[in-house]
C-alpha positions in Angstrom: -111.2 63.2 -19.6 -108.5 61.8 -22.1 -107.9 57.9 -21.9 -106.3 57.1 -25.1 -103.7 60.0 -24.9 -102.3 59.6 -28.1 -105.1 59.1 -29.9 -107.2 61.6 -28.5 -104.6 64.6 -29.0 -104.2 62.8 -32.8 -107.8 62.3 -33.9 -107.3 66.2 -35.6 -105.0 64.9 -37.6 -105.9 61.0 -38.0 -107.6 61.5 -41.5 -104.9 63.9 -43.0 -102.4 60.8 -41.7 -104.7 58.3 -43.7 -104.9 58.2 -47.5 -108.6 56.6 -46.8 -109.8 56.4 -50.8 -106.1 54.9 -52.0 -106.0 52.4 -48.7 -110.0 51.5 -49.1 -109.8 50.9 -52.8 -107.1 48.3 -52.0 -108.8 46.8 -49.3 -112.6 46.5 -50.1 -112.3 44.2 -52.7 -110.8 41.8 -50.1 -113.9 42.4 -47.5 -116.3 41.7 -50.7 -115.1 38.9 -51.2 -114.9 37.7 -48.3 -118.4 39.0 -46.8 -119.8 37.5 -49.7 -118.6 34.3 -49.2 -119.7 34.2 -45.9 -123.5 35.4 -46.0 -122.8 38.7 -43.6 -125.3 41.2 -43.1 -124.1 42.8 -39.9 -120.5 44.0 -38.6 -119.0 45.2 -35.7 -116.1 47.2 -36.3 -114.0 46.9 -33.1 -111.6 49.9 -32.4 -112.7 52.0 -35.4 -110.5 55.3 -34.9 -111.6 57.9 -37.5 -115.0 55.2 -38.7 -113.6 54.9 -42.4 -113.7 51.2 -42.4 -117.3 51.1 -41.1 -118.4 53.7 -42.9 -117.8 52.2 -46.3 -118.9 48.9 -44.9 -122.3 50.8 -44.3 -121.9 52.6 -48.2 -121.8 49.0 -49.0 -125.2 47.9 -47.6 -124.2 46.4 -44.7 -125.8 47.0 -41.0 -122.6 48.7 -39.0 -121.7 48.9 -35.5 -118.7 50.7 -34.8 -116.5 50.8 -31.7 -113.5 52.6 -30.0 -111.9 53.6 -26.5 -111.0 57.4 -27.4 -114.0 59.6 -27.4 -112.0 61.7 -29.8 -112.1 59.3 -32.2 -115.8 58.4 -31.2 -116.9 62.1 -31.6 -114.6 62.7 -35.5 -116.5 58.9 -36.2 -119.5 60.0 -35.8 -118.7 63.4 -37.8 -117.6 61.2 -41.0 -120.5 59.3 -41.3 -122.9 62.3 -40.6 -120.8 63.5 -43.5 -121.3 61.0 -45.5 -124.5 60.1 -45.5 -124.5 56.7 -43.6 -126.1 55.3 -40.7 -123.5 53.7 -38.3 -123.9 53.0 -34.9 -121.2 54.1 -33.1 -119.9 53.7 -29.3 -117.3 54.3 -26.7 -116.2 51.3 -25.9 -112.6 49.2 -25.4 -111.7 46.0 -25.6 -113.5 43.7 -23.1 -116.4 45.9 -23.3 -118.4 44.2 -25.9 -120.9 41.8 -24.9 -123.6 43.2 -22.6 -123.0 46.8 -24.3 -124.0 45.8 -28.1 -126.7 44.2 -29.6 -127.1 41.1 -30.3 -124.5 38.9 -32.6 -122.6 39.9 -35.4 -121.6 37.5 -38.7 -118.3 39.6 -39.0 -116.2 41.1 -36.5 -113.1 43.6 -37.9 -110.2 44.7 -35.9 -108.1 46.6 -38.1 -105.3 49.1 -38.2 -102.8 47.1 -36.0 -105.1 48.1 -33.2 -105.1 44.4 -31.2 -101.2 45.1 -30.2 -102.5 47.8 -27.8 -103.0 44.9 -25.5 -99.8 44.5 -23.9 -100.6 41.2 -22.3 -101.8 37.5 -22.7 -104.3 38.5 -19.9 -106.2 41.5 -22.0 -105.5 39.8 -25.0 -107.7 36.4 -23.9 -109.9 38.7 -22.8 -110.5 41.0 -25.8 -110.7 37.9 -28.2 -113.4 35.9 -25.6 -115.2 38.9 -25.4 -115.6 39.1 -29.3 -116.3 35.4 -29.8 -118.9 36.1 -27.4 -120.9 38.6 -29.4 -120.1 36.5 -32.7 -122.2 34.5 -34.7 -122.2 30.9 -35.0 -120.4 30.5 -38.1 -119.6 34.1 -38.1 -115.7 35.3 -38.9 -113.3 38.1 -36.9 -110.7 39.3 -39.3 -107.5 40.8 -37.6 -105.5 42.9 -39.7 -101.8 43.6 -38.0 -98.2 44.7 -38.8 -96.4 41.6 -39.3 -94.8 41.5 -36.2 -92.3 38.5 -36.6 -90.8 40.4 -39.3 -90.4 43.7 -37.1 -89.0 41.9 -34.8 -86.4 39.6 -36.5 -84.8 42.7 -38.4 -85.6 45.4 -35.6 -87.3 47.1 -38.2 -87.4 50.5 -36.2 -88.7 52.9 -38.9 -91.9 53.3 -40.3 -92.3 54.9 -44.2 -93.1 58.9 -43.9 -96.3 60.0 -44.2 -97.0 63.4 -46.2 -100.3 65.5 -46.0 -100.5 69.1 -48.2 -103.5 71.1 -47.9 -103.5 74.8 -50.0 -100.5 76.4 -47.9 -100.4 74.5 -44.9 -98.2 71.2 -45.1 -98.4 68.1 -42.0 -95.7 65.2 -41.9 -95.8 62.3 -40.0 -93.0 60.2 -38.7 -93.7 57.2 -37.1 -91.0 54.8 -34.9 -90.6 52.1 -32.5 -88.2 51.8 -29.4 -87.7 48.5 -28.6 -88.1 47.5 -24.9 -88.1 44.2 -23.0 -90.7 41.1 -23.9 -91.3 41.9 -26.8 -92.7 45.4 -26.0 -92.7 48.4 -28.6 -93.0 52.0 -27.9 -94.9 53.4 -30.3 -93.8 57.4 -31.5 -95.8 59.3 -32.8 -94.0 62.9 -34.4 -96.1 65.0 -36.0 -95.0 68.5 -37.9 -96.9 71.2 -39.6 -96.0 74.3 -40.7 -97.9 76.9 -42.8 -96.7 78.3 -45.9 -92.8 78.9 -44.8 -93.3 79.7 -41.8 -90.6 77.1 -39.2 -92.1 73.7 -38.5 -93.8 73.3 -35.0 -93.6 69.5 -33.6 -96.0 67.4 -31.6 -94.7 64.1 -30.1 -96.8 61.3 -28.6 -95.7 57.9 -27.6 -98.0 54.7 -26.4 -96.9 51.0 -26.0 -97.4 48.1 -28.1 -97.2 44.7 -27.8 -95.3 42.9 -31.0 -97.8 39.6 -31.1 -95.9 36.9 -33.3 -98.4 35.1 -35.1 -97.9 32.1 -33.0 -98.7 33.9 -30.5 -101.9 35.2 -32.0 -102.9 31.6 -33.0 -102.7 29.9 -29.8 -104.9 32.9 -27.9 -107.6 32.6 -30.9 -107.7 28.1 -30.3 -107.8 29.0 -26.8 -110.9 31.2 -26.5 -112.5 28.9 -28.6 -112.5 30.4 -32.5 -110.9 28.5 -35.5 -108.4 29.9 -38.2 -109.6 29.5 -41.6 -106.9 31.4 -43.5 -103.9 33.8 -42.8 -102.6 36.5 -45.2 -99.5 38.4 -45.9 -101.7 41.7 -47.6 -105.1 42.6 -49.0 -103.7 41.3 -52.4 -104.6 37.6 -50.5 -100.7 36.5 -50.9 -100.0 33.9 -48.2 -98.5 35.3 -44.9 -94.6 33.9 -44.9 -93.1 35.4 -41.0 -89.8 36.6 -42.8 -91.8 38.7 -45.6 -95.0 39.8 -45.2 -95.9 43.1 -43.7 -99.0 42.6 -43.0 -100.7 39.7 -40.8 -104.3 38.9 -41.6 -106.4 36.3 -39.9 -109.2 34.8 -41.0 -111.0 33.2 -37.3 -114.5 31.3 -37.5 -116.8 30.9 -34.4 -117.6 27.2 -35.2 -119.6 26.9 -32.1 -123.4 26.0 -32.4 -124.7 26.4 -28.9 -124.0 29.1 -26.2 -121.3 27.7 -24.5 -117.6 29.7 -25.2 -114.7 28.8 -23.8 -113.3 31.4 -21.6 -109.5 32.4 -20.9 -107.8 30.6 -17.7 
């Protein structure tokens, strides 16, 4: 049974959307440095899609769990690091899911890809971000990687860049924008065209909603389940976030609790 609709009927396709080696050689000097600084050994990857992430945490030497709600994106997961060679763990779950279903605590959390504006409101977002602080090491960090949704939202930024994929004859592009609706509510489109050789284009449409967190937002919901910002970025390249610019939003959060007690949403 499908329950992430558009990224079950996309997971085919996720990795010829992706250009995995050009975006990981960006980003992996960022994680290096910042894993190193912060003495982790194990990571949970929280809504993984495809597994790339985790996967070359894992090439890395690190001890990888990896999580997501589709199990079409579960199943091509678990394909990739079989392919690879790795050993990640690797389960169905969503957000909310976590504690009780992994094991044990983690010293770095990653939710990346713009996944966390799937949560459309301030309920499942307390939620989500408790239930990581819960399974996170004292000390330990969760680094959120999102569009830069102030930005998005002050210019109505509706379009997002083309994406391009060429495989021997056959050709995929991917075309990728937002309808704004009310409180501050996106629906994501998803178009997707392939064609073979010349042969006409055939077209597959999906759609889902997002939530457009400002960062504000986003810092608030982190103070009030209990974890503390330690940095915020605009990009890998570690330039400071400015709401007007960026286009990314990264957040460095800490779990500076020492006991067992977390705060939990109200």
């Amino acid at each position: 049974m499908s329950v992430v609709p558009l990224y079950d009927a996309f997971s085919e396709d996720y990795d010829r959307f992706v250009n995995w080696e050009a975006r990981l050689a960006l980003e992996l000097p960022f994680f290096r440095t910042l894993f190193h600084t912060h003495n982790v050994s194990r990571i949970l990857d929280v809504a993984c899609g495809t597994g790339w992430h985790a996967i070359a945490f894992a090439k890395e030497g690190y001890q990888v769990t990896a999580t997501d709600l589709s199990s079409a994106m579960v199943e091509r997961a678990r394909a990739n690091a079989a392919q690879a060679s790795v050993e990640v763990e690797i389960r169905q779950l969503g957000f909310g899911e976590l504690a009780g279903a992994v094991h044990g605590l983690y010293d770095a959390i990653t939710c990346l890809g713009n996944s966390l504006p799937h949560l459309t409101n301030e309920e499942k977002l307390l939620t989500a971000l408790h239930d990581m602080h819960v399974v996170l090491q004292p000390g330990g960090i969760l680094i959120i990687q999102n569009r830069n949704f102030d930005r998005v939202l002050e210019r109505r930024e509706r379009f997002v860049s083309p994406e391009v994929y060429r495989e021997g004859e056959q050709e995929w592009i991917f075309l990728r924008f937002y309808d704004f609706l009310e409180d501050e509510l996106l629906r994501f489109n998803m178009i997707r065209l392939y064609r073979r050789a010349r042969n006409p284009w055939s077209a597959h449409i999906e759609a889902t909603e997002l939530k457009a967190w400002p960062y504000m937002t986003l810092r608030d919901a982190l103070t009030a389940v209990g974890l503390e910002i330690t940095h915020v970025y605009g990009s890998y390249r570690g330039e400071p976030f400015s709401p007007s610019e960026s286009g990314d939003l990264i957040i460095i959060a800490k779990n500076p609790r020492s006991g067992l007690d977390v705060n939990r949403p109200s």
